[in-house]
VEXSE-843560 format. One record per residue (C-alpha): x, y, z. Coordinates in nm, 2 decimals, decimal comma. Example, Ala and Ser with C-alpha at 12.3 -4.5 7.8 and 13.67 -1.06 7.14 Angstrom:
<pts>
1,23; -0,45; 0,78
1,37; -0,11; 0,71
</pts>
This chain:
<pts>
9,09; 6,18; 1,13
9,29; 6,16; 0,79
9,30; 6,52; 0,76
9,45; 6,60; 1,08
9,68; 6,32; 1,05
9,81; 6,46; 0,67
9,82; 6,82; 0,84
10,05; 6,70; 1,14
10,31; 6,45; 0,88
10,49; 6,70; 0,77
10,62; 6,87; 1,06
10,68; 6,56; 1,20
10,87; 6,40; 0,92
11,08; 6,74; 0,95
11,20; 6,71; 1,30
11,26; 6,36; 1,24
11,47; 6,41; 0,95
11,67; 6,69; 1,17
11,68; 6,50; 1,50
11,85; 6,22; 1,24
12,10; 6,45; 1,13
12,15; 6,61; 1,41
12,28; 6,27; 1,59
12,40; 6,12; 1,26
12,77; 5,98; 1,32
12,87; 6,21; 1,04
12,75; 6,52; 1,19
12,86; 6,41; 1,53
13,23; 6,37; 1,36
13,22; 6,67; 1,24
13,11; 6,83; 1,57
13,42; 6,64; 1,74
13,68; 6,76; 1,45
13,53; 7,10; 1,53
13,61; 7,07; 1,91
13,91; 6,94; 1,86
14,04; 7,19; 1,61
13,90; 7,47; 1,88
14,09; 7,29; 2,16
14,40; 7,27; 1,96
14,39; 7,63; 1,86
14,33; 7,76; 2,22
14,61; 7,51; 2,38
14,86; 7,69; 2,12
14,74; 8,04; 2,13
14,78; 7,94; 2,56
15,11; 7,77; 2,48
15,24; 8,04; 2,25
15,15; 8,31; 2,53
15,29; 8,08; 2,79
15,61; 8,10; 2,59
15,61; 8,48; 2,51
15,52; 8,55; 2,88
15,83; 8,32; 3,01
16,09; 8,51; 2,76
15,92; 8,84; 2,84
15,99; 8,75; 3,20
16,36; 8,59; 3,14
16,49; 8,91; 2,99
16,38; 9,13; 3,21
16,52; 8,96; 3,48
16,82; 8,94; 3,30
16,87; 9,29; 3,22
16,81; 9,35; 3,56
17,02; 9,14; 3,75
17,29; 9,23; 3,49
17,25; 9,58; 3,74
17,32; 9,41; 4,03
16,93; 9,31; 4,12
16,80; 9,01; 4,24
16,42; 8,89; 4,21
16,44; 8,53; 4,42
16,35; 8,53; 4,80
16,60; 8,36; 4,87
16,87; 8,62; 4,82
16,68; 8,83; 5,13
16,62; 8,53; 5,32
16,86; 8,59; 5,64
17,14; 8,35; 5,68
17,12; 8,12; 6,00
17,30; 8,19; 6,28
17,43; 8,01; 6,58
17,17; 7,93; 6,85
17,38; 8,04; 7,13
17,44; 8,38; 6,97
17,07; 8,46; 6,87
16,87; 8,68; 7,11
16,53; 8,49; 7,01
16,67; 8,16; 7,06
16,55; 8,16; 7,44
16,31; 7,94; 7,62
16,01; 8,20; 7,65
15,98; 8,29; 7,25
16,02; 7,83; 7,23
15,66; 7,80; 7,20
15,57; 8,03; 6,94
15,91; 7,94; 6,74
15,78; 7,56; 6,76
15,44; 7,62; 6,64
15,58; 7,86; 6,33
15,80; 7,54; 6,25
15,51; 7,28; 6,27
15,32; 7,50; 6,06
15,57; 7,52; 5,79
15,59; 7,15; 5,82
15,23; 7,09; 5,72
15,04; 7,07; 6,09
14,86; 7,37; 6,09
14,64; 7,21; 6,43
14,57; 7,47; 6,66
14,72; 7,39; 7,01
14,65; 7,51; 7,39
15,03; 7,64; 7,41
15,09; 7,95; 7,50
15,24; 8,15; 7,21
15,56; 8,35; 7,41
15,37; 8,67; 7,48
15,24; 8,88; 7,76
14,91; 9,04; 7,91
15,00; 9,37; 8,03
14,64; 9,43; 8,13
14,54; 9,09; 8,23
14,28; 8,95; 8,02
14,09; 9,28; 8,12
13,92; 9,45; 7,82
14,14; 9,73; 7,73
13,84; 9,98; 7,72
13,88; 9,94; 8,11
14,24; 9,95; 8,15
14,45; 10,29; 8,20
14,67; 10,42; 7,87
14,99; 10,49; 7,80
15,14; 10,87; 7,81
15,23; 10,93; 7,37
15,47; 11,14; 7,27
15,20; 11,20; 7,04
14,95; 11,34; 7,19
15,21; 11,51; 7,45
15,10; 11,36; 7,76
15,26; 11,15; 8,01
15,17; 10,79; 8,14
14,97; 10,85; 8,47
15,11; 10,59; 8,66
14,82; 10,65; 8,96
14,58; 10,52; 8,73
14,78; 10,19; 8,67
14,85; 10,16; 9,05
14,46; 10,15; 9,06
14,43; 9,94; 8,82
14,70; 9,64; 8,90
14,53; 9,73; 9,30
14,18; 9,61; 9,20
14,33; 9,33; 8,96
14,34; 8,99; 9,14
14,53; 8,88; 8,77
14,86; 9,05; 8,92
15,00; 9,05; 9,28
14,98; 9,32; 9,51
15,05; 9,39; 9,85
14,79; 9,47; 10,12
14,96; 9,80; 10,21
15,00; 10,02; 9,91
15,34; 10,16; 9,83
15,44; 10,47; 9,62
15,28; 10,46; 9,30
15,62; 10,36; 9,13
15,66; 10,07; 9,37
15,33; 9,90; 9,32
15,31; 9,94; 8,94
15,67; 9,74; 8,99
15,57; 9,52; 9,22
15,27; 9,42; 9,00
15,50; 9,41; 8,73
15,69; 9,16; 8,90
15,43; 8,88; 8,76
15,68; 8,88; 8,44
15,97; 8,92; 8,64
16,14; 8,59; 8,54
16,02; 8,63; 8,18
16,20; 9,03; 8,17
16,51; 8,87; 8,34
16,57; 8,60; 8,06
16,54; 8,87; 7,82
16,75; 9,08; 7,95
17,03; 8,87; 8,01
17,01; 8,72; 7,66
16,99; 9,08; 7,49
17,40; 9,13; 7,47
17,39; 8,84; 7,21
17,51; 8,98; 6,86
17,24; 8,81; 6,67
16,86; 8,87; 6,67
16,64; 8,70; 6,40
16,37; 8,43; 6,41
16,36; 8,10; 6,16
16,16; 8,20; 5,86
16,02; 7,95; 5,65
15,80; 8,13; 5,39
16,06; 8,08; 5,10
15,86; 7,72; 5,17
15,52; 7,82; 5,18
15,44; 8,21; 5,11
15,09; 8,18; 5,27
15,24; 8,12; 5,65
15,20; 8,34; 5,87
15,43; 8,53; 6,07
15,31; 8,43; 6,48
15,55; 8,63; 6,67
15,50; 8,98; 6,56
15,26; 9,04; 6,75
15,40; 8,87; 7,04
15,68; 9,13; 7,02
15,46; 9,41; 7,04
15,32; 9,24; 7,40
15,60; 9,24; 7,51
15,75; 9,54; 7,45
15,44; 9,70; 7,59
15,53; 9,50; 7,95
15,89; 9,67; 7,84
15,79; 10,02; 7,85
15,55; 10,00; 8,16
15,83; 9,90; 8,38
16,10; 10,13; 8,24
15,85; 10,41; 8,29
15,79; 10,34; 8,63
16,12; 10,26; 8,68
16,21; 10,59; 8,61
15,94; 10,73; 8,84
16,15; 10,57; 9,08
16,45; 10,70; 9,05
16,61; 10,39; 8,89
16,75; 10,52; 8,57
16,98; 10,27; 8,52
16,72; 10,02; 8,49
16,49; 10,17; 8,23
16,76; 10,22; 8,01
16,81; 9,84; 8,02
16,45; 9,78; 7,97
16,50; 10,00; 7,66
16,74; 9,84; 7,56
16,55; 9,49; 7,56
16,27; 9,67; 7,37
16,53; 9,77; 7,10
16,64; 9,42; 7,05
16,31; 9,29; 7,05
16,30; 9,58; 6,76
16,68; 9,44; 6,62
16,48; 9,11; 6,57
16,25; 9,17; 6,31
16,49; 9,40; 6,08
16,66; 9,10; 5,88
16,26; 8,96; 5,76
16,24; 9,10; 5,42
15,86; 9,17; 5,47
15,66; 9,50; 5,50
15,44; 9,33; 5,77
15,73; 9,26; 5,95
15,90; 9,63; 5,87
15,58; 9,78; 6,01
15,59; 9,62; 6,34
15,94; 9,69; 6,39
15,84; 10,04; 6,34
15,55; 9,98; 6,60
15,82; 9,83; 6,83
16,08; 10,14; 6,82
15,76; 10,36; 6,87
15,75; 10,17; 7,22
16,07; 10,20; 7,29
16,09; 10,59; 7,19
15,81; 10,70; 7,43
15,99; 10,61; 7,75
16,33; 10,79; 7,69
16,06; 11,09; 7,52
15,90; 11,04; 7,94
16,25; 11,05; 8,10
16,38; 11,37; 7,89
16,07; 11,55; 7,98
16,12; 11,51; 8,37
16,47; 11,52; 8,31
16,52; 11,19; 8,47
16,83; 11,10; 8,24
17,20; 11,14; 8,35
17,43; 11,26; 8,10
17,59; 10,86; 8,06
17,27; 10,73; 8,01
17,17; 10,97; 7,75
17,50; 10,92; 7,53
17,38; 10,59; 7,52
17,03; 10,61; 7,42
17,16; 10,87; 7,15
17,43; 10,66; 7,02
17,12; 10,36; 7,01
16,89; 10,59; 6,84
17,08; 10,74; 6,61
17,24; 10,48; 6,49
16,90; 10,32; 6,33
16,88; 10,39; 5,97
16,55; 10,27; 5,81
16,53; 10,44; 5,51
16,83; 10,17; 5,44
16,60; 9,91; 5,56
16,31; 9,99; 5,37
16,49; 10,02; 5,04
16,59; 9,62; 5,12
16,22; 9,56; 5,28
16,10; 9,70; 4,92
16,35; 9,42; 4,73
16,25; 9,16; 4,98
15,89; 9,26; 4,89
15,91; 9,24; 4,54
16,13; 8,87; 4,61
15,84; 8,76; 4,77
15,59; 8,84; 4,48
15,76; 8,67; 4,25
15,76; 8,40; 4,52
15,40; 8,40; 4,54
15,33; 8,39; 4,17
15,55; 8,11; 4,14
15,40; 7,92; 4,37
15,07; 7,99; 4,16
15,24; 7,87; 3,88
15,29; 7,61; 4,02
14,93; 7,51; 4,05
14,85; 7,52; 3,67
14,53; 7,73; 3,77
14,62; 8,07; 3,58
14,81; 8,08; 3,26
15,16; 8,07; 3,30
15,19; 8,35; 3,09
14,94; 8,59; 3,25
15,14; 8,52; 3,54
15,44; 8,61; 3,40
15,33; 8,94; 3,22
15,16; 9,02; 3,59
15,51; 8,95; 3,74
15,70; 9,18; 3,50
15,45; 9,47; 3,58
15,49; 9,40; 3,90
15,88; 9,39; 3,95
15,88; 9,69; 3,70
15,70; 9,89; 3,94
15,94; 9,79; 4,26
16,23; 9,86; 4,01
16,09; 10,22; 3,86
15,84; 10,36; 4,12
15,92; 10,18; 4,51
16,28; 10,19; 4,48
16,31; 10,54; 4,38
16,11; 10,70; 4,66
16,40; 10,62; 4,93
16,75; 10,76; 4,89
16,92; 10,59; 5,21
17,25; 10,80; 5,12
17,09; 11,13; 5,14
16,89; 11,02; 5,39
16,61; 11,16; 5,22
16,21; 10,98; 5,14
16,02; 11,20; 4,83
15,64; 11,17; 4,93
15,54; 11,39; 4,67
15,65; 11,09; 4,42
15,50; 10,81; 4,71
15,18; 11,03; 4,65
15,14; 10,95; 4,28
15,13; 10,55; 4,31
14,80; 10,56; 4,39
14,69; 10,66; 4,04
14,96; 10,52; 3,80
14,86; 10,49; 3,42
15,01; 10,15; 3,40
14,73; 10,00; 3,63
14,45; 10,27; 3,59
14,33; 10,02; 3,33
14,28; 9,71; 3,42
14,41; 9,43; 3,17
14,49; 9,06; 3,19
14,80; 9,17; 3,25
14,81; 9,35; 3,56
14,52; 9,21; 3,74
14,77; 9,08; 4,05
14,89; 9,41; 4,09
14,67; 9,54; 4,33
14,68; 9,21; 4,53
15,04; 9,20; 4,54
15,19; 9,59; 4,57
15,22; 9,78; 4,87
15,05; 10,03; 4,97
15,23; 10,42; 5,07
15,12; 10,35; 5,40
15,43; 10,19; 5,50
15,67; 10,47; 5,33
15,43; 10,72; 5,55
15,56; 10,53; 5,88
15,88; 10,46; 5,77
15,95; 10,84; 5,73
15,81; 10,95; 6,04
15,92; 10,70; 6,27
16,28; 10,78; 6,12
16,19; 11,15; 6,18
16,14; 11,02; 6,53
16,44; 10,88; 6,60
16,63; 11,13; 6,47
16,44; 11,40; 6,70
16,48; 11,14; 6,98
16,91; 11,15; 6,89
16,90; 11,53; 6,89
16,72; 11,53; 7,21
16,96; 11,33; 7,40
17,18; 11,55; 7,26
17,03; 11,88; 7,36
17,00; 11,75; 7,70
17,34; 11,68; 7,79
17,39; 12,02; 7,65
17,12; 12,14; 7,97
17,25; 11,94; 8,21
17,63; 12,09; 8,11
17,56; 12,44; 8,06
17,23; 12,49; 8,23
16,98; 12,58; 7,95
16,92; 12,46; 7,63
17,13; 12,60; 7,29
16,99; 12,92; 7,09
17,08; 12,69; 6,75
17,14; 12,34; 6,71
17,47; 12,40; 6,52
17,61; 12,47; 6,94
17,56; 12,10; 6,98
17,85; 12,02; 6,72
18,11; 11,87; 6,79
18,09; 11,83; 7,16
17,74; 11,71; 7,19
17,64; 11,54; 6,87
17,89; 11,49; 6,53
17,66; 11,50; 6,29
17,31; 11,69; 6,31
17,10; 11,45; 6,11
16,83; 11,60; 5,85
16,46; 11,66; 5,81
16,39; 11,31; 5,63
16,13; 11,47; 5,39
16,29; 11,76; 5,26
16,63; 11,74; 5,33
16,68; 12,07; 5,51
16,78; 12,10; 5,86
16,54; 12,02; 6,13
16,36; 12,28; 6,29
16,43; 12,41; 6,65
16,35; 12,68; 6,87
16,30; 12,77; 7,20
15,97; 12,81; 7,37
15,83; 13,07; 7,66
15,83; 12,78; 7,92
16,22; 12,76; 7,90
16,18; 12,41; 7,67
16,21; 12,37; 7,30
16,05; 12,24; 6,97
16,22; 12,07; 6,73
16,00; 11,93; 6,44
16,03; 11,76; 6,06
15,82; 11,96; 5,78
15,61; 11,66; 5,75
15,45; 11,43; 5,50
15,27; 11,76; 5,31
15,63; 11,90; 5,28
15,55; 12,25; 5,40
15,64; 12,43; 5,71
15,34; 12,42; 5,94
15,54; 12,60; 6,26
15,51; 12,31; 6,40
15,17; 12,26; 6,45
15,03; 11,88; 6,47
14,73; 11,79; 6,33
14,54; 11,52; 6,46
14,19; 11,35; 6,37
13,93; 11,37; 6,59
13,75; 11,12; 6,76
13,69; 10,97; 7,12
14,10; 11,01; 7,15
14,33; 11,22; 6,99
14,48; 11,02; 6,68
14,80; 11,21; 6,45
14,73; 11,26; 6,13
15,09; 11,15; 5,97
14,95; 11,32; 5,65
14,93; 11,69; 5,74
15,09; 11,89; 5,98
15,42; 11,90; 6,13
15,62; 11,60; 6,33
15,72; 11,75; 6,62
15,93; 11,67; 6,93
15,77; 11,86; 7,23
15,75; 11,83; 7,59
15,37; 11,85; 7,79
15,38; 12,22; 7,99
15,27; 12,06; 8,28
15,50; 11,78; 8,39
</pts>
């Protein structure tokens, strides 16, 4: 028993010994100086880069604004305007204008009120509900199979007798009647623009742009059977209504809010593109839609949607500045990179003046050297840039509306002389004063005449070369357009 005992002391007297100077207030002290001499370094290393990061940050903006720029949100925020003269201040678009306020008040409860939009199919799933003729696929809405489908749908009222085809689409249509009245008699007002609050809270989202979208769809249905039956002059005001709905979103300083505009004027593009391929238009009517159409200039709008972007960044960084999570000076540094690139790379790939979009150069953001390596220093970008997707739509909806102008334009000319020019220049000055350009390219758009008596006209396209005009689409279980290759083209269906 001694033995062992003598063979075990000293290993034990050895981790006493340590475990006493391990937990000896001396070590301990110096443990806690150690800490505290760590802590201290690290809060001025994070104080020192907080401080470089700020400066960094100061002077750019000053050198900037120095140039005219400006990086708050509140700069692009639009102005109010008097109730009375805003087209959104009307009783139908209440509820959804009421929740969007609650919301940036703090009560994000979720209500039973009905958020100012319409059901043109009827709470019927949309895989069983007829489509709409595209002017990009080049066919026209078959209003038979919505007169089947508002027939068999107890949603929507319908007589026991069945009308023409035109008749009971309209009559069905008539469940929004009140609704499209309102609108309609509100849309000569000379301001359009919903309260925005997100210069208050950057995370809120925007409600009623999707609302829009429903409703412009209700929009085009009617003015498409309207002009099935005979009643011009009616779709062109349901146009119009689908225009200001349109007007509305243009002063929010947001890409989301650019990108359903754009869906919007796609609406409100397919039913003239209907009535000029039947020929349903009178020569009034069609100076109007091509002074309305031609007079929409978004490359201008998206050089302000790409500020307004940028405006909001910085919005949303302060606001995460604000929560003492991050570094400030991370933040900062991320904020620099990221205004650098609205300042260097975004802004550059518009030129509203020559009316002109460089995709070529919108092609090469997806693989810029500043942000191929990823740093403590631009880890918000790709959180917090845009994407070319939204300079892809801008450009050919734009090419759109200028094909749609020109159209108008080329119409009157048939409906004056008969046939349709050999050249486009014959439409100046009589017809059209200016013949606007290809938006990608800057060359004049292409036209010619076609076998069937019609024409194409067409914009090169986001691959910048002359295809003939020749679309290219994705296949699937529907056609889709590829906005990436091919042509944009403006063509009528053979068979109308």
């Amino acid at each position: 028993m001694k033995t062992s005992e003598n063979s075990t002391g000293p290993g034990r007297s050895l981790f006493a010994r340590f475990f006493r100077w391990l937990f000896s207030w001396k070590t301990l002290r110096r443990a806690l100086l150690s800490l505290v001499g760590l802590f201290t370094l690290i809060a001025l290393l994070v104080t020192e880069e907080n401080w470089r990061g700020k400066r960094a940050w100061e002077n750019f903006k000053r050198e900037w604004e120095a140039k005219g720029e400006r990086f708050d949100l509140a700069a692009f925020m639009p102005k109010p305007v008097p109730d009375d003269q805003n087209f959104v201040m009307t009783p139908f678009f209440a509820p959804v204008r009421e929740k969007e306020r609650r919301m940036a008040s703090g009560d994000w409860r979720d209500t039973n009120v009905l958020q100012s939009t319409l059901d043109i199919y009827g709470s019927v799933s949309n895989k069983r509900a007829p489509l709409f003729g595209n002017l990009k696929t080049g066919k026209l809405t078959d209003l038979l199979e919505w007169q089947k489908f508002y027939l068999g749908n107890t949603n929507f009222p319908s007589i026991p007798q069945p009308q023409t085809t035109a008749k009971d689409v309209l009559f069905a249509l008539e469940k929004f009647g009140p609704v499209l009245k309102q609108l309609r008699e509100v849309s000569h007002r000379p301001y359009a623009q919903f309260p925005l609050y997100q210069d208050k809270d950057p995370m809120l989202p925007l409600i009623h742009l999707s609302n829009l979208k429903s409703v412009a769809s209700v929009l085009r249905l009617r003015a498409t059977a309207f002009l099935a039956d005979d009643q011009s002059e009616e779709s062109l005001q349901d146009v119009k209504v689908i225009l200001r709905l349109a007007d509305s979103l243009k002063p929010e300083p947001f890409l989301i809010s650019h990108l359903a505009r754009l869906s919007v004027l796609e609406i409100s593009v397919n039913p003239v593109w209907e009535g000029l391929a039947r020929h349903q238009w009178s020569a009034p009517e069609l100076l109007d839609l091509q002074r309305l159409l031609g007079s929409i200039e978004l490359l201008a709008d998206y050089e302000h949607i790409i500020r307004g972007e940028r405006a909001g960044s910085n919005n949303i960084l302060a606001w995460l500045r604000s929560g003492r999570r991050i570094p400030s000076g991370l933040l900062y540094q991320n904020q620099i990179r990221i205004d650098r690139f609205y300042q260097l790379r975004a802004l550059p790939l518009v030129d509203a003046g020559l009316h002109r979009l460089y995709p070529g150069q919108c092609n090469q953001l997806t693989n810029l050297p500043e942000f191929r390596k990823k740093t403590l220093y631009n880890f918000l970008a790709p959180l917090l840039l845009p994407s070319i997707g939204g300079a892809v739509k801008t450009a050919h909806e734009q090419a759109v509306l200028d094909q749609a102008a020109v159209a108008c334009a080329l119409e009157r000319y048939r409906l004056a002389l008969g046939q349709y020019p050999e050249t486009l220049d014959a439409l100046i000055p009589q017809f059209i004063e200016k013949l606007p350009t290809d938006v990608v390219g800057g060359q004049p758009l292409r036209y010619r005449h076609t076998d069937d008596g019609q024409f194409v006209l067409y914009s090169v396209g986001w691959n910048e070369k002359d295809d003939g005009g020749v679309i290219a689409y994705d296949q699937g279980k529907t056609l889709i357009l590829n906005d990436n290759r091919g042509d944009w083209v403006w063509r009528y269906p053979t068979n109308r």
